[in-house]
C-alpha positions in Angstrom: 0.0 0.0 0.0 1.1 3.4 -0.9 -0.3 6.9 -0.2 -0.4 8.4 -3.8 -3.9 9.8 -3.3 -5.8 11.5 -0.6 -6.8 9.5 2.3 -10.3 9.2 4.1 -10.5 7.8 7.8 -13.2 8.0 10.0 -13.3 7.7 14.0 -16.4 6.4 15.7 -17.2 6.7 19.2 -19.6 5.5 21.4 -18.0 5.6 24.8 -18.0 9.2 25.4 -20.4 11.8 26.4 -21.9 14.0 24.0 -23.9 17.0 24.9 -25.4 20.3 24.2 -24.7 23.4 26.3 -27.3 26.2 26.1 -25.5 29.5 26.2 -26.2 33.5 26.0 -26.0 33.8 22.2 -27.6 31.5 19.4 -24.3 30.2 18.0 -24.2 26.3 17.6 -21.2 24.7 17.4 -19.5 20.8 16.6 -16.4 20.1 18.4 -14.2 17.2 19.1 -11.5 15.1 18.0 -11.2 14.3 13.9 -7.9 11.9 14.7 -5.9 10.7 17.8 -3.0 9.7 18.3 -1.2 6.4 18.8 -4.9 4.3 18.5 -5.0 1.7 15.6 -7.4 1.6 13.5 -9.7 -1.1 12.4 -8.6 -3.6 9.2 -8.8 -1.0 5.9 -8.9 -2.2 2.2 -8.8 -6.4 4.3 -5.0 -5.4 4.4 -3.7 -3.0 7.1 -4.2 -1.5 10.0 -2.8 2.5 10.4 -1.8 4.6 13.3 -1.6 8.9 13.5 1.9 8.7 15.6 1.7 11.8 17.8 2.1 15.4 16.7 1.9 14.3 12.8 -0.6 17.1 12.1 2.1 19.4 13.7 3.3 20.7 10.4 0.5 21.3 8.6 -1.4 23.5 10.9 1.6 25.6 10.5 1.1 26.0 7.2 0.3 29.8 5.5 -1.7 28.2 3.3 -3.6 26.0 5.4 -7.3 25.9 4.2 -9.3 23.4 6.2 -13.2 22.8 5.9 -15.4 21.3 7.7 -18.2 19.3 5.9 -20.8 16.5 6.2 -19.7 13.2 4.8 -17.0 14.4 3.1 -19.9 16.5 0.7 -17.7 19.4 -0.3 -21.2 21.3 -0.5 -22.3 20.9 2.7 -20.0 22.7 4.5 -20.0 24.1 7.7 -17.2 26.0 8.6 -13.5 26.8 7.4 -10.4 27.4 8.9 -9.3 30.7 6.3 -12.6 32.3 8.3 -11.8 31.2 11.1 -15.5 29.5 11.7 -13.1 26.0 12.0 -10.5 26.2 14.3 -7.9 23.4 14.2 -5.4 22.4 17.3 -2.9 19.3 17.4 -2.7 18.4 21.5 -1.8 15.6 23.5 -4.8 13.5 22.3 -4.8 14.1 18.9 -6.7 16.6 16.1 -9.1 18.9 17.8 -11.3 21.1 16.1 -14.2 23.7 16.6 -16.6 24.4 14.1 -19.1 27.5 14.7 -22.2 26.7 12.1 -23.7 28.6 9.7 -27.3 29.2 10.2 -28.2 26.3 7.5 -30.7 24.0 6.6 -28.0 21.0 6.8 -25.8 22.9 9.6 -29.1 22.6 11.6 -29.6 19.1 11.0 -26.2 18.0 11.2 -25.9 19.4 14.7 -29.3 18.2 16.0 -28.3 14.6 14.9 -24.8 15.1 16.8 -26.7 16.4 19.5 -29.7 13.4 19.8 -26.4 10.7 19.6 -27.4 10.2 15.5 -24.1 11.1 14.5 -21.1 10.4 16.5 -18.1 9.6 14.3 -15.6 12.0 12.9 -13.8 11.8 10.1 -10.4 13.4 8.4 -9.1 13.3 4.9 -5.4 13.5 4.1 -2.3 12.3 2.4 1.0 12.0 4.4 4.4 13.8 3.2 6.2 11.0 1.3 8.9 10.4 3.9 5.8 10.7 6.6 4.9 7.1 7.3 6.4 4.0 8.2 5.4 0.1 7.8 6.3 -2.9 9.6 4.5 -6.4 9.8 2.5 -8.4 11.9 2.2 -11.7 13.2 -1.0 -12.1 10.8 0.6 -11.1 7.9 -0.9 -7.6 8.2 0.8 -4.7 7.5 0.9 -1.6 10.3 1.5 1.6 9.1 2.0 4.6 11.0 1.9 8.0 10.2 5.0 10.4 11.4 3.5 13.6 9.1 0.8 15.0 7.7 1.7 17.0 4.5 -1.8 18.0 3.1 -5.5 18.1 5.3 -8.1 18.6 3.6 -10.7 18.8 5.4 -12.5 17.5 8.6 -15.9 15.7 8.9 -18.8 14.5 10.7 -19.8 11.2 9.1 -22.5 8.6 9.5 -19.6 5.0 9.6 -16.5 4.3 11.0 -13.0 3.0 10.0 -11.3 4.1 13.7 -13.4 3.2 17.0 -12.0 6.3 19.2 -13.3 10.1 18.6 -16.0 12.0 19.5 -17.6 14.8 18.6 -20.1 17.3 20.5 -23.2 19.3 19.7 -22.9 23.2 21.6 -25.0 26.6 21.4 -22.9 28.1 23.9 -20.1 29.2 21.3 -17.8 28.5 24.3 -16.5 25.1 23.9 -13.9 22.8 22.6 -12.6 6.4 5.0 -14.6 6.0 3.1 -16.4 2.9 3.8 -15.7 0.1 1.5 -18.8 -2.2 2.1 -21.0 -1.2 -0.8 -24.3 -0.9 1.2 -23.0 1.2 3.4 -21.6 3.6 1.1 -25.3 3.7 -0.7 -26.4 4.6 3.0 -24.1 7.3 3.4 -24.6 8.8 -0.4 -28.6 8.5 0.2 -28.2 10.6 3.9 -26.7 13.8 1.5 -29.1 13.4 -0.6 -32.2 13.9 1.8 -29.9 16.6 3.4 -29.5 18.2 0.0 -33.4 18.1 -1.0 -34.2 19.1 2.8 -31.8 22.2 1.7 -33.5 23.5 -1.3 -37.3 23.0 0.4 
């Protein structure tokens, strides 16, 4: 396996608490964790298995040309916040790829947060492709191959998705304005491409 092309992973959590905060002001905003660090991900492609080694997304974020959306399902269309605005705010930590998102007032920004908010949508995705000297791979007893990512050259964008390829993030539904891969199974990706499409319909009602 090689990355020559951008890369789509998505974390899933259901182990931690999501929640709304009711705050002074009417912003609503998504936050949590697109990536973490040093947590392997499920089998991808029936092949490997991949792990974000710690402070990989360093670089990046210290790009001047760093321009980061955040969308739904990877829908380039359905965006909902960005980080040249600064209505997506990105921050590499101890834990891993943070972000913030402050919504527009949308059809699908609405809906997107009250499904993260009722517990519909709980898994976080990020797309990117690794600097060509940014990963390494070694072997495992199964035959599988690990690879873990040292550096993050492009990011381009962040994502709250409907299934998972990691089992760790989470993501949170807030009006306080306070706070902090693609599948490969064919039905699901039919499920994920019919969700847009009722959001996109819903968006021109």
């Amino acid at each position: 396996m090689k990355y020559n092309k951008i890369q789509e992973r998505v974390y899933d959590s259901k182990d931690l608490q999501f929640r709304a905060v009711e705050g002074d002001n009417d912003e609503k905003v998504l936050e949590g964790y697109a990536a973490l660090y040093n947590v392997r991900s499920k089998l991808l492609y029936d092949s490997f298995y991949e792990v974000i080694e710690k402070g990989a997304f360093d670089n990046v974020l210290r790009s001047k040309d760093l321009d980061v959306i955040m969308s739904f399902n990877h829908d380039n269309s359905l965006i909902m916040g960005r980080t040249t605005n600064e209505t997506l705010k990105l921050n590499s930590d101890e834990t891993g790829l943070f972000f913030r998102a402050v919504l527009p007032d949308t059809t699908y920004a609405n809906d997107v947060y009250e499904l993260v908010k009722r517990g519909d949508i709980f898994q976080n995705s990020f797309a990117f492709l690794p600097s060509k000297t940014g990963y390494k791979s070694e072997e495992l007893d199964d035959g599988k191959e690990l690879y873990t990512v040292t550096d993050v050259e492009t990011l381009r964008d962040v994502s709250s998705v409907t299934f998972p390829a990691y089992t760790e993030t989470n993501v949170e539904a807030r009006d306080d304005g306070e706070g902090k891969e693609a599948d490969k199974n064919n039905l699901e990706r039919e499920q994920l491409d019919m969700s847009i499409k009722i959001l996109k319909i819903k968006n021109k009602l």
